[in-house]
BAZA-901475 format. One record per atom (N, C-alpha, C, O): atom name; residue in three letters; x, y, z. Coordinates in pm, 1 decimal. Example, Ala and Ser with C-alpha at 12.3 -4.5 7.8 and 13.67 -1.06 7.14 Angstrom:
2
+-------+---------+----------+----------+----------+
! atomo ! residuo !       px !       py !       pz !
+-------+---------+----------+----------+----------+
!     N !     ALA !   1319.0 !   -569.0 !    780.0 !
!    CA !     ALA !   1230.0 !   -450.0 !    780.0 !
!     C !     ALA !   1320.0 !   -330.0 !    780.0 !
!     O !     ALA !   1423.6 !   -331.9 !    846.5 !
!     N !     SER !   1285.0 !   -225.0 !    708.0 !
!    CA !     SER !   1367.0 !   -106.0 !    714.0 !
!     C !     SER !   1290.0 !      3.0 !    787.0 !
!     O !     SER !   1340.9 !    113.8 !    803.9 !
+-------+---------+----------+----------+----------+
END
This chain:
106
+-------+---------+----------+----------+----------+
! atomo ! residuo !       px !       py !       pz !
+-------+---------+----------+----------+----------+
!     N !     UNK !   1978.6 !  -2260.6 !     -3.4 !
!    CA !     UNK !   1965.5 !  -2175.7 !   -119.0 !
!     C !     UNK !   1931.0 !  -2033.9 !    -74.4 !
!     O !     UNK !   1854.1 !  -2017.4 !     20.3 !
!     N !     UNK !   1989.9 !  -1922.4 !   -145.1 !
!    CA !     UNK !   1964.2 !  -1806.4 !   -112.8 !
!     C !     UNK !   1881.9 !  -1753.2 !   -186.3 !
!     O !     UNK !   1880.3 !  -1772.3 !   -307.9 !
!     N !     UNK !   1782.2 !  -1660.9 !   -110.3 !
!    CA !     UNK !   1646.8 !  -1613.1 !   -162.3 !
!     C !     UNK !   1691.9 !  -1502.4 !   -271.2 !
!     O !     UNK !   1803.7 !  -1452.3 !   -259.5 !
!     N !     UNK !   1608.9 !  -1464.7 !   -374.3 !
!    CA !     UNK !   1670.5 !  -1350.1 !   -486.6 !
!     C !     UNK !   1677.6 !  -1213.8 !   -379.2 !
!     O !     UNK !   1626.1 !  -1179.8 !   -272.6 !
!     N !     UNK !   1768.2 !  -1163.8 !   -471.5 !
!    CA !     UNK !   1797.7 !  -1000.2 !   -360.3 !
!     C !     UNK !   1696.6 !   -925.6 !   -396.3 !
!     O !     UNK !   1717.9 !   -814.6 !   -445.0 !
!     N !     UNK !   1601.8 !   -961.4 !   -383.0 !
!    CA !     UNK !   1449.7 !   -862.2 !   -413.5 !
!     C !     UNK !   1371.8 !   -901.1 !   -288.7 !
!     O !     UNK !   1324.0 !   -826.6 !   -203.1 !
!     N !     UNK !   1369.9 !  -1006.6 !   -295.2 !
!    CA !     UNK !   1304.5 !  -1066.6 !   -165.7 !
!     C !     UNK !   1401.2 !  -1021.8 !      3.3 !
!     O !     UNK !   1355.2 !   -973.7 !    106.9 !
!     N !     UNK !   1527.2 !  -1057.6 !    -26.6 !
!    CA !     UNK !   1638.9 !  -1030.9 !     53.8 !
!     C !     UNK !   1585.1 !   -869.2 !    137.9 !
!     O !     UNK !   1564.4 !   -842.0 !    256.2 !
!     N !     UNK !   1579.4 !   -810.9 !     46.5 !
!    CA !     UNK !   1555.7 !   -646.4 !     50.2 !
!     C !     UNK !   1402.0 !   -626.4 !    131.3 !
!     O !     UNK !   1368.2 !   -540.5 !    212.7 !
!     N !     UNK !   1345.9 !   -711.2 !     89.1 !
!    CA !     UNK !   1145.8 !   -726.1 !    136.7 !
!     C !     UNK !   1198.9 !   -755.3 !    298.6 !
!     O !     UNK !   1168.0 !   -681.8 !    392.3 !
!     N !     UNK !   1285.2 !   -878.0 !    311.4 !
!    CA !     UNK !   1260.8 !   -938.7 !    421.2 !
!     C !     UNK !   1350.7 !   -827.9 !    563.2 !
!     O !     UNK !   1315.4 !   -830.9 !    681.2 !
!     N !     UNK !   1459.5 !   -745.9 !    511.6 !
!    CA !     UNK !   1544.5 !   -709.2 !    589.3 !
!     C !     UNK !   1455.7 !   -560.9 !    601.8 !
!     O !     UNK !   1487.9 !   -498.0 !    702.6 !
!     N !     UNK !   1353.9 !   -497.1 !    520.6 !
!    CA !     UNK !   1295.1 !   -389.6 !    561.1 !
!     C !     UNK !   1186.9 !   -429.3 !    656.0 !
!     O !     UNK !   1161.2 !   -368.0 !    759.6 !
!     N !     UNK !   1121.3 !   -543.3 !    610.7 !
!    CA !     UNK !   1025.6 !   -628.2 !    717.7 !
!     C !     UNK !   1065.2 !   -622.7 !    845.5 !
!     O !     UNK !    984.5 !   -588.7 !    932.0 !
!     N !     UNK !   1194.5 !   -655.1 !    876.6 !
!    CA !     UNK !   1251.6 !   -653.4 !   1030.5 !
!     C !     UNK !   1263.8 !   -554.6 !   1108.7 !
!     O !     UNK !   1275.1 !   -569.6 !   1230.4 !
!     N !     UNK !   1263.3 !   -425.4 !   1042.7 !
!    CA !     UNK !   1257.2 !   -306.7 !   1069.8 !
!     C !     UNK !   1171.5 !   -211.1 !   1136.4 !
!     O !     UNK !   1078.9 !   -178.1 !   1062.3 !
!     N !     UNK !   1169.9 !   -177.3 !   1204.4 !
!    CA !     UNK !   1094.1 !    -42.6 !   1296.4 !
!     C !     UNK !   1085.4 !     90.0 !   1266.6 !
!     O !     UNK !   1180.1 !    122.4 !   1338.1 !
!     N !     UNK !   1052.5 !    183.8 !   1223.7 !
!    CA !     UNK !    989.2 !    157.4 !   1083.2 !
!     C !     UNK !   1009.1 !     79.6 !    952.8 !
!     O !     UNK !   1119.6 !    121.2 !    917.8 !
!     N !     UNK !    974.0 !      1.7 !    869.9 !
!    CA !     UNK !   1013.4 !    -59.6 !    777.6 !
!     C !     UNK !   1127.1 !     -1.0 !    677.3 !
!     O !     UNK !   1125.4 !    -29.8 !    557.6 !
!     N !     UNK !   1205.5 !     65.7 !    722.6 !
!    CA !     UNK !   1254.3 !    195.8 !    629.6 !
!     C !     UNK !   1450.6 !    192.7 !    651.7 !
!     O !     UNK !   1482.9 !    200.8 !    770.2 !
!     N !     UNK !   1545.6 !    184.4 !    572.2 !
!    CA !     UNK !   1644.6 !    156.4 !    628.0 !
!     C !     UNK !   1743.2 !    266.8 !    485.2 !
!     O !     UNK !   1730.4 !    269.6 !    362.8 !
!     N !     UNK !   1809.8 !    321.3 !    554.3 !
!    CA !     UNK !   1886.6 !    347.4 !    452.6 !
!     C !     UNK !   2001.1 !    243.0 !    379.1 !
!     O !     UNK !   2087.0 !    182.3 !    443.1 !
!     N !     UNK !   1978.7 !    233.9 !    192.0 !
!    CA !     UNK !   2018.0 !    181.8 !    139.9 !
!     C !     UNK !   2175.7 !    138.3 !    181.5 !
!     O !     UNK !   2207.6 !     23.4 !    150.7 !
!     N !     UNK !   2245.3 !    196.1 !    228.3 !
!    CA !     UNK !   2382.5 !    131.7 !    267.8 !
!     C !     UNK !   2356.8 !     49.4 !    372.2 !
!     O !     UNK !   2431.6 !    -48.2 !    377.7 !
!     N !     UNK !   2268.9 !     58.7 !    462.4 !
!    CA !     UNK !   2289.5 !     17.9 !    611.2 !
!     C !     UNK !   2186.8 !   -128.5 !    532.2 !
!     O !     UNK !   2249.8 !   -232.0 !    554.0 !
!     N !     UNK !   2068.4 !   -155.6 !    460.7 !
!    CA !     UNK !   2036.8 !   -283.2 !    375.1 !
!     C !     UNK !   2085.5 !   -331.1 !    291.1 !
!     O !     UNK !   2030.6 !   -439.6 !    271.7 !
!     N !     UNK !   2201.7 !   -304.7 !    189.2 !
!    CA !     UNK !   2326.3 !   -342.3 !    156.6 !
!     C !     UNK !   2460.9 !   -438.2 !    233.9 !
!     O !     UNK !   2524.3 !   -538.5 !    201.2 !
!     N !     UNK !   2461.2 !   -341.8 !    355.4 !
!    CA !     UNK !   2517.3 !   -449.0 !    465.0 !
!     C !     UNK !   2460.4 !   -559.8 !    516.8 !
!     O !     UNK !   2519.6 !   -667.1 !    528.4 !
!     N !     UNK !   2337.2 !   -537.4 !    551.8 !
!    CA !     UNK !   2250.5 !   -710.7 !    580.9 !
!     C !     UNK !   2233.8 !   -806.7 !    448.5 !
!     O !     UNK !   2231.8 !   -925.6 !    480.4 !
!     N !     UNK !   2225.0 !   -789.9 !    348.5 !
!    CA !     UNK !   2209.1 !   -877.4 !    246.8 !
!     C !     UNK !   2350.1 !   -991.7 !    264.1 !
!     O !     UNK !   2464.1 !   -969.9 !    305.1 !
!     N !     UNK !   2307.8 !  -1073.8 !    231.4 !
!    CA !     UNK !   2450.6 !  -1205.1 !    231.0 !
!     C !     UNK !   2417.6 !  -1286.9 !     70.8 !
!     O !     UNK !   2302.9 !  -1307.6 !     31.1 !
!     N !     UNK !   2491.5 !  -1309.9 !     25.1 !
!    CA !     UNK !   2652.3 !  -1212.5 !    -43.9 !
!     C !     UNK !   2571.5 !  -1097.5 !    -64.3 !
!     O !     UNK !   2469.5 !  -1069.6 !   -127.3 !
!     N !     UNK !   2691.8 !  -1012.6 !     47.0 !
!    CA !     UNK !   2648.2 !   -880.2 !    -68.4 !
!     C !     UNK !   2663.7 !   -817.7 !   -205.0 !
!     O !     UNK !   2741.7 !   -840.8 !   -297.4 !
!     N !     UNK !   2593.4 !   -756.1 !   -193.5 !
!    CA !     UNK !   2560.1 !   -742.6 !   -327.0 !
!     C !     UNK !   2667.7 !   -571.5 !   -372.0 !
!     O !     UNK !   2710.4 !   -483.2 !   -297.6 !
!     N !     UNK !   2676.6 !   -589.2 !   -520.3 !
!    CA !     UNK !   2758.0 !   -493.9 !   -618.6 !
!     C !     UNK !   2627.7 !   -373.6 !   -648.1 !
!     O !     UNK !   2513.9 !   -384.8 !   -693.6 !
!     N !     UNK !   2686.4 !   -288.8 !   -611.1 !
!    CA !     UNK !   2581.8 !   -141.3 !   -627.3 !
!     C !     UNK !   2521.1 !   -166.7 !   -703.8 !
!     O !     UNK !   2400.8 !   -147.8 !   -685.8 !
!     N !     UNK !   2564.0 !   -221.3 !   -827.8 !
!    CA !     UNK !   2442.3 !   -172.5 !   -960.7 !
!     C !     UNK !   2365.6 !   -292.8 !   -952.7 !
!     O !     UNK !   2260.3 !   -278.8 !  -1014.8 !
!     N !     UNK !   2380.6 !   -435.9 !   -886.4 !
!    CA !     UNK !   2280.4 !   -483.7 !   -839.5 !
!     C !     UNK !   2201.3 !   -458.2 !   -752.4 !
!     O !     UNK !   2097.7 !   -524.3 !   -745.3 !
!     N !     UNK !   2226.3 !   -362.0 !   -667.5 !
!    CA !     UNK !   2140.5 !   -377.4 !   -574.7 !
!     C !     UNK !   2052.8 !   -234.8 !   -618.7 !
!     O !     UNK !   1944.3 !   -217.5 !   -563.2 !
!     N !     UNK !   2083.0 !   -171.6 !   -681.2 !
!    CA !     UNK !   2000.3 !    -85.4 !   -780.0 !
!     C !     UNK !   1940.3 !   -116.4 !   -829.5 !
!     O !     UNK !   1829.1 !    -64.0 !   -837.1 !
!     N !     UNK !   1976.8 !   -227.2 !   -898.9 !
!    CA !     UNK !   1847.7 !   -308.0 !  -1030.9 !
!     C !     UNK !   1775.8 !   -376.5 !   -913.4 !
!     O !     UNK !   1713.2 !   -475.0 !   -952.6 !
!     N !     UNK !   1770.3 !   -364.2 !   -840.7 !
!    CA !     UNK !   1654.3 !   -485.6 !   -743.8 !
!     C !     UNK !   1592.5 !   -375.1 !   -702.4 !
!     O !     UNK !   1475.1 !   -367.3 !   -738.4 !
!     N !     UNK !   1640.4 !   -273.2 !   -628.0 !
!    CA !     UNK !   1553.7 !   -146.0 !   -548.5 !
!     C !     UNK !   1502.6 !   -106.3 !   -681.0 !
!     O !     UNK !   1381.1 !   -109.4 !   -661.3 !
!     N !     UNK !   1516.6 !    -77.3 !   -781.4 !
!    CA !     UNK !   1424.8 !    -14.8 !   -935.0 !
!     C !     UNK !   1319.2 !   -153.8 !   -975.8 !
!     O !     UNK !   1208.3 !   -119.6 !  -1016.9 !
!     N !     UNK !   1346.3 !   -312.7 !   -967.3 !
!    CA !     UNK !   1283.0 !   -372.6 !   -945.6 !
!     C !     UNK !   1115.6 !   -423.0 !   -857.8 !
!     O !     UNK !   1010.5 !   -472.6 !   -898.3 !
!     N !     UNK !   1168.0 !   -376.2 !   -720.7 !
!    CA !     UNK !   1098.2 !   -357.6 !   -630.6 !
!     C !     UNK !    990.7 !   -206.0 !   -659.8 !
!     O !     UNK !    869.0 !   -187.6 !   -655.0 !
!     N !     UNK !   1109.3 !   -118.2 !   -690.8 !
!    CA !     UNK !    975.4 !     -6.7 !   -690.5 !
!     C !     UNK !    895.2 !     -0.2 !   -842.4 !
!     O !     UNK !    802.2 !     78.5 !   -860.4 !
!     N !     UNK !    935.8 !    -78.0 !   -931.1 !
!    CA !     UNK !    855.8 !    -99.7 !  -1035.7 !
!     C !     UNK !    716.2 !   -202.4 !   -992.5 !
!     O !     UNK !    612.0 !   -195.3 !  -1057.8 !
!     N !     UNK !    728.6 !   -277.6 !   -898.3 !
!    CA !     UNK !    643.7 !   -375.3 !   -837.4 !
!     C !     UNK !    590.3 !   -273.4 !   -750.6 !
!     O !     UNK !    503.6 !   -340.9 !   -695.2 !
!     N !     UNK !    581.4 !   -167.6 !   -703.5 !
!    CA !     UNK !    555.5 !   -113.9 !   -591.7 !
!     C !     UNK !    498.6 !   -194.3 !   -475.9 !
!     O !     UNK !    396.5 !   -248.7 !   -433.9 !
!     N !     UNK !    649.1 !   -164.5 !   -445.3 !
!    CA !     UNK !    656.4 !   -260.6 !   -334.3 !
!     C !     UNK !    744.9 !   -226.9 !   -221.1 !
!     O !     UNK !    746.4 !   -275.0 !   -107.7 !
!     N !     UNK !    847.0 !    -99.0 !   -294.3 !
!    CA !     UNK !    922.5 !    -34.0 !   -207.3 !
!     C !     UNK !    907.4 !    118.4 !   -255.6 !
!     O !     UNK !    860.9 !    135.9 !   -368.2 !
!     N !     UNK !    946.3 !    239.0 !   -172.1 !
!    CA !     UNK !    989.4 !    342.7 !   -217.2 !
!     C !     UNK !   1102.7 !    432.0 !   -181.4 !
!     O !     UNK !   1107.9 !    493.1 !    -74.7 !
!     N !     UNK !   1200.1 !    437.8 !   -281.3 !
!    CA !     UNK !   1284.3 !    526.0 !   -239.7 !
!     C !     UNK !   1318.3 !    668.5 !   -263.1 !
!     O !     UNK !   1297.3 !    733.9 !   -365.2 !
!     N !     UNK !   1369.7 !    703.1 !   -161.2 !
!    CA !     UNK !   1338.8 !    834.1 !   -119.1 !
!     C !     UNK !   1489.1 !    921.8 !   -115.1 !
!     O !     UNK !   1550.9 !    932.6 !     -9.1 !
!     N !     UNK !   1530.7 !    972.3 !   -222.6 !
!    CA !     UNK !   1665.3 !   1066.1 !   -230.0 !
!     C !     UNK !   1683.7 !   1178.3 !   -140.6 !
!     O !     UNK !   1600.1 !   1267.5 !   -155.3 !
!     N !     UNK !   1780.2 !   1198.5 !    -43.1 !
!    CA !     UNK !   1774.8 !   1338.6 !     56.8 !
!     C !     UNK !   1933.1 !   1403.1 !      2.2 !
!     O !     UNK !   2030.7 !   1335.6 !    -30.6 !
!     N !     UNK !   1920.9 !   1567.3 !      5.1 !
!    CA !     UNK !   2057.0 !   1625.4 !    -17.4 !
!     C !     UNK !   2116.5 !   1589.4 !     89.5 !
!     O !     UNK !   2069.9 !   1512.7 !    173.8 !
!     N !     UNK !   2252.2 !   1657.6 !     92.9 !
!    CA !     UNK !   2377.2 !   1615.6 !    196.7 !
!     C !     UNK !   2366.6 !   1696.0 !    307.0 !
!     O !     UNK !   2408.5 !   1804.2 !    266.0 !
!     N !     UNK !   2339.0 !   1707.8 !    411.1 !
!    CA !     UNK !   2261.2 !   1813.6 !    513.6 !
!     C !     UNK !   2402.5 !   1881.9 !    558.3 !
!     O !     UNK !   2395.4 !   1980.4 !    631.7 !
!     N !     UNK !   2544.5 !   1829.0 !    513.1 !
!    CA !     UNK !   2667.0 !   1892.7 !    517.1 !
!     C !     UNK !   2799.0 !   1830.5 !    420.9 !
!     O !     UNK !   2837.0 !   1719.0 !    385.1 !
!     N !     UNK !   2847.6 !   1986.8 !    400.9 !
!    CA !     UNK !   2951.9 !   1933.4 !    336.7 !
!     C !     UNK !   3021.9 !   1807.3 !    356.6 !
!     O !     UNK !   3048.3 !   1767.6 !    243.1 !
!     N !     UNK !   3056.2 !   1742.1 !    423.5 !
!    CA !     UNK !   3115.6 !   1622.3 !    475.2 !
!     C !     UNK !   3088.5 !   1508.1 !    399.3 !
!     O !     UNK !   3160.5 !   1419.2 !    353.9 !
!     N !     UNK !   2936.1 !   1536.6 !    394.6 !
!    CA !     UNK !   2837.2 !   1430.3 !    318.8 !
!     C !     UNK !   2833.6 !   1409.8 !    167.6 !
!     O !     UNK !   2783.0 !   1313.8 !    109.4 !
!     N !     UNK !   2892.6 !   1510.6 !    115.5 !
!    CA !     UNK !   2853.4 !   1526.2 !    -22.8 !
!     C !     UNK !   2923.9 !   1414.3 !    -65.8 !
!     O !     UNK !   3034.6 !   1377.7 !    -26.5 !
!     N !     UNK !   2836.9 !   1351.3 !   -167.3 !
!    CA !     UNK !   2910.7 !   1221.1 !   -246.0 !
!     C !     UNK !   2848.3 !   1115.6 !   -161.7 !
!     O !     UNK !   2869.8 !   1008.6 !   -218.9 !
!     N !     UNK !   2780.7 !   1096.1 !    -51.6 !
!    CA !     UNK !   2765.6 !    974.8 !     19.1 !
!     C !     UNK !   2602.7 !    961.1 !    -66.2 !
!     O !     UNK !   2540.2 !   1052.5 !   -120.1 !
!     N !     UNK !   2564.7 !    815.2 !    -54.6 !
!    CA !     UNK !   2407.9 !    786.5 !    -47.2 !
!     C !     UNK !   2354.7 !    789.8 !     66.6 !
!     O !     UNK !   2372.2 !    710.9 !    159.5 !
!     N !     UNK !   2265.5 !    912.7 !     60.7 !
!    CA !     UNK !   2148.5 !    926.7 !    165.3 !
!     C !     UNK !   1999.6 !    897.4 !    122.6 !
!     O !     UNK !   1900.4 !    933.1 !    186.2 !
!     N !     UNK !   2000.2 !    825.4 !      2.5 !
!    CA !     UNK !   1848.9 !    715.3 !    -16.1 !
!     C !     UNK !   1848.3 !    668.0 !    111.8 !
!     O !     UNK !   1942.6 !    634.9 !    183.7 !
!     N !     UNK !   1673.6 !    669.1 !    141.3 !
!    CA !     UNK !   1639.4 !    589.3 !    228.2 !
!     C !     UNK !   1539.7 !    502.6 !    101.5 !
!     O !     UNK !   1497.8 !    550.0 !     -4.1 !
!     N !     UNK !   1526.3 !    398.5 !    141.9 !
!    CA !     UNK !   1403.1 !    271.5 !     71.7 !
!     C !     UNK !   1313.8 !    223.1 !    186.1 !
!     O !     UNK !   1366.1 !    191.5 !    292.9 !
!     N !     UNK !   1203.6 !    217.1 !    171.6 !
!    CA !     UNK !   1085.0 !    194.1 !    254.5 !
!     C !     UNK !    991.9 !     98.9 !    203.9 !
!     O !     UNK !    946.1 !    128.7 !     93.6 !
!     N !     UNK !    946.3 !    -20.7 !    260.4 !
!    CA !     UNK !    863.0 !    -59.4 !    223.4 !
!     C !     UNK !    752.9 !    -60.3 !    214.2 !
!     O !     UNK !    711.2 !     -9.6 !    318.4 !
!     N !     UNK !    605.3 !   -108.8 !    101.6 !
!    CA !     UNK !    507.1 !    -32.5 !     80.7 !
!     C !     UNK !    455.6 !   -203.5 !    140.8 !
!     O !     UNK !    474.0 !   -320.8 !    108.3 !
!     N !     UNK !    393.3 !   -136.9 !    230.4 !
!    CA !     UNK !    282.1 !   -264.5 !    295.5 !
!     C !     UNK !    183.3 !   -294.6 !    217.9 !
!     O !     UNK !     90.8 !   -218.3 !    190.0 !
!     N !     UNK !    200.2 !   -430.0 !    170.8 !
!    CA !     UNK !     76.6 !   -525.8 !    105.4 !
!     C !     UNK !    -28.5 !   -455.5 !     56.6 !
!     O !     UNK !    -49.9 !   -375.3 !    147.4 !
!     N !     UNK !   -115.4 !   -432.4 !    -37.2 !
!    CA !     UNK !   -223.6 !   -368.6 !    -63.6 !
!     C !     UNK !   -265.4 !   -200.3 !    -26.3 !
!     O !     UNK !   -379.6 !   -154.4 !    -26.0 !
!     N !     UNK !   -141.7 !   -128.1 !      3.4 !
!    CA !     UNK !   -149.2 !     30.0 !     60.7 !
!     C !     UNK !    -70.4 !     55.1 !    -64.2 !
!     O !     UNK !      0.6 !    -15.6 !   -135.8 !
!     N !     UNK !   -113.2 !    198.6 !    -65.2 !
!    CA !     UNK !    -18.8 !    305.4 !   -118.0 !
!     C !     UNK !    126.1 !    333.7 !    -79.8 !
!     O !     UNK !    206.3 !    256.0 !    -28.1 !
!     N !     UNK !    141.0 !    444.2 !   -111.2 !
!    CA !     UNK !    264.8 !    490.4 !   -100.7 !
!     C !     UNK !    287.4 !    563.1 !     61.2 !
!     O !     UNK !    397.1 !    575.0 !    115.9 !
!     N !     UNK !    136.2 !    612.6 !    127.1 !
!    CA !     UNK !    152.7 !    727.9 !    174.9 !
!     C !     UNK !    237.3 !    603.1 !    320.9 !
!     O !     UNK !    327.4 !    660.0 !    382.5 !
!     N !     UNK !    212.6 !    473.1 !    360.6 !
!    CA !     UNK !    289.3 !    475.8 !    489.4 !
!     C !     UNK !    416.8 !    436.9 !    457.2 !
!     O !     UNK !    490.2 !    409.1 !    552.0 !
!     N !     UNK !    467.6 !    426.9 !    327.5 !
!    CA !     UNK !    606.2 !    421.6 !    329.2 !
!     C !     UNK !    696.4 !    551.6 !    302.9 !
!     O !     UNK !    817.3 !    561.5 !    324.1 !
!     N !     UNK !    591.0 !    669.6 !    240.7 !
!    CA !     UNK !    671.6 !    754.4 !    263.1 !
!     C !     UNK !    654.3 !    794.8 !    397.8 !
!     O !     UNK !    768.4 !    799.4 !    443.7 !
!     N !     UNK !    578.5 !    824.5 !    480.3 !
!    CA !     UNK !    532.7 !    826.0 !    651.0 !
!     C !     UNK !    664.6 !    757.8 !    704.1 !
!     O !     UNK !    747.9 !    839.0 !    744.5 !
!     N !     UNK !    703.6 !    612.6 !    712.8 !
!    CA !     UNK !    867.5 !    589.6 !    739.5 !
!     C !     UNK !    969.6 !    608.0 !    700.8 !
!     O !     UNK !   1064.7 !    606.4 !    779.0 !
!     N !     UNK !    990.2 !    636.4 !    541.1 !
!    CA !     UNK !   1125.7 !    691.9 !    507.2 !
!     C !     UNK !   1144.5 !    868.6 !    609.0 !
!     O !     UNK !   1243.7 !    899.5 !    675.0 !
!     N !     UNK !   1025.8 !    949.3 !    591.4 !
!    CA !     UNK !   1071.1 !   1040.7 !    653.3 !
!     C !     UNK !   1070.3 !   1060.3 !    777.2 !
!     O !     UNK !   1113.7 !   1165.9 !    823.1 !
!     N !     UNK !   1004.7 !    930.1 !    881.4 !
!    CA !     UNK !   1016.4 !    898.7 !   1029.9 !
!     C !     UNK !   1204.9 !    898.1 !   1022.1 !
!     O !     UNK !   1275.7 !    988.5 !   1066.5 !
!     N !     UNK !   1249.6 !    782.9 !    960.3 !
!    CA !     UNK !   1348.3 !    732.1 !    988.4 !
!     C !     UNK !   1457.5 !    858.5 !    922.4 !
!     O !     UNK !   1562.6 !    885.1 !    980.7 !
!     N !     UNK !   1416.4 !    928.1 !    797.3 !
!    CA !     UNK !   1563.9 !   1040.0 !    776.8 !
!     C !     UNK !   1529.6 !   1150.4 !    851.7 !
!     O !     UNK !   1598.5 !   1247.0 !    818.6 !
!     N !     UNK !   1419.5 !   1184.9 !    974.5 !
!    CA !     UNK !   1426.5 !   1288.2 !   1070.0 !
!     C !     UNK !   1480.2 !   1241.0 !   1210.4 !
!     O !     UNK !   1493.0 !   1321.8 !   1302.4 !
!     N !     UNK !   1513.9 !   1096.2 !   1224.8 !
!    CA !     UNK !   1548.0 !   1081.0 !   1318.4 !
!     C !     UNK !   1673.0 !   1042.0 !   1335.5 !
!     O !     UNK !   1717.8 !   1042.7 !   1450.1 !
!     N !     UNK !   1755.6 !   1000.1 !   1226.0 !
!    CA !     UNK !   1914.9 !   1004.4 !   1154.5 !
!     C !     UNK !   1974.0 !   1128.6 !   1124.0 !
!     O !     UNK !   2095.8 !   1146.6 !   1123.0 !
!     N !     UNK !   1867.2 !   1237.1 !   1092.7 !
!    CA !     UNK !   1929.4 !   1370.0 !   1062.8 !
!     C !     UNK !   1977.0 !   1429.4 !   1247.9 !
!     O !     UNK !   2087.1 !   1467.7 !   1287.2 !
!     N !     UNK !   1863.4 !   1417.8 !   1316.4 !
!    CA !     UNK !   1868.1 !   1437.1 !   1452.0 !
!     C !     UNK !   2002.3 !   1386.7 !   1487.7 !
!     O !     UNK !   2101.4 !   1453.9 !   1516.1 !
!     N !     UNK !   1990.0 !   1252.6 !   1481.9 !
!    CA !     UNK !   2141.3 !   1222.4 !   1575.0 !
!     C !     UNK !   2248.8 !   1253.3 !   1521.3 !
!     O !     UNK !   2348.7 !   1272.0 !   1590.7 !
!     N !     UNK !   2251.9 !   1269.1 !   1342.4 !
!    CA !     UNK !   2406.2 !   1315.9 !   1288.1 !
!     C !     UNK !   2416.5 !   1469.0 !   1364.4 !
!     O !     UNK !   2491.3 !   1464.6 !   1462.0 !
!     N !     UNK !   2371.3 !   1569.5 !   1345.4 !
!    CA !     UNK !   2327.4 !   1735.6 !   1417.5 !
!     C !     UNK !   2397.2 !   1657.8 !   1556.1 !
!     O !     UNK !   2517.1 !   1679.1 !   1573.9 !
!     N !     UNK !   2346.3 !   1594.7 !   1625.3 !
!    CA !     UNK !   2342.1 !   1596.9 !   1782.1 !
!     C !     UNK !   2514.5 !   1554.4 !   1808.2 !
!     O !     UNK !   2577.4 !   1596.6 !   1905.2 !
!     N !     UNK !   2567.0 !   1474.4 !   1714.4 !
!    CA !     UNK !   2745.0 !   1458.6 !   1748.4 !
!     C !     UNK !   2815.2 !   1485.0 !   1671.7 !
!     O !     UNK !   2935.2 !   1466.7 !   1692.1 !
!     N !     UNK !   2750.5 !   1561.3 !   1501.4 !
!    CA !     UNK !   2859.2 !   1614.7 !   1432.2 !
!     C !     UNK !   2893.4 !   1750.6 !   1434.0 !
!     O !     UNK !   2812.4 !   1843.3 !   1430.8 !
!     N !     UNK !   3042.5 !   1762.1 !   1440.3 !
!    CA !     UNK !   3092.0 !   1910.4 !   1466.5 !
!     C !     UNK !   3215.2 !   1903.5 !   1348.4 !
!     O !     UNK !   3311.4 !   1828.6 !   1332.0 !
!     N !     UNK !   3155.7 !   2033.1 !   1267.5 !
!    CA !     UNK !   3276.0 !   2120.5 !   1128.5 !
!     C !     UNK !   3390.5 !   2145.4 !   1237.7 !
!     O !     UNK !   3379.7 !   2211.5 !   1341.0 !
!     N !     UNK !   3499.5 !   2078.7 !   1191.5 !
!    CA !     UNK !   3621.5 !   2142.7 !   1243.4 !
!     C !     UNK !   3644.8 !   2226.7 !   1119.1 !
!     O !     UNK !   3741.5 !   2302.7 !   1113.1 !
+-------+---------+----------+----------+----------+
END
């Protein structure tokens, strides 16, 4: 039996280094994956439970515009917000780094 995609979402940020994954790249680990607007209603789920937080970034280049650059972070057991926002923005300064480091505007 497969666990609800709320839990799915708990367990695949759990695995994580920082706990923090951008929403497409935890979209891909879920099995069946899941249809956007489900997996919306579970991340609005989750952060109604605070239990996750997600974190909207602009498109750092034209290229990008139109893509999802949410990151979602999970809020460790009995804490606030402050160490999941502490990993969403570990993890989108260190994704911004490597897109900069091999993308080139032709």
């Amino acid at each position: 039996m497969t666990a609800p995609l709320s839990e799915q979402i708990l367990e695949a940020l759990q695995r994580r280094q920082p706990p923090a994954a951008l929403v497409q790249e935890v979209a891909v680990l879920l099995r069946p994956r899941p249809a956007p607007d489900q997996l919306d209603a579970a991340l609005w789920e989750l952060s109604q439970r605070r239990s996750v937080l997600t974190v909207d970034h602009p498109a750092p280049d034209i290229h990008l515009e139109g893509t999802d650059l949410r990151i979602v972070a999970r809020i460790p057991d009995g804490e606030n917000e402050a160490a999941a926002a502490e990993a969403a923005d570990e993890l989108w300064n260190s994704w911004l780094r490597a897109f900069f480091s091999t993308h080139r505007c032709q």
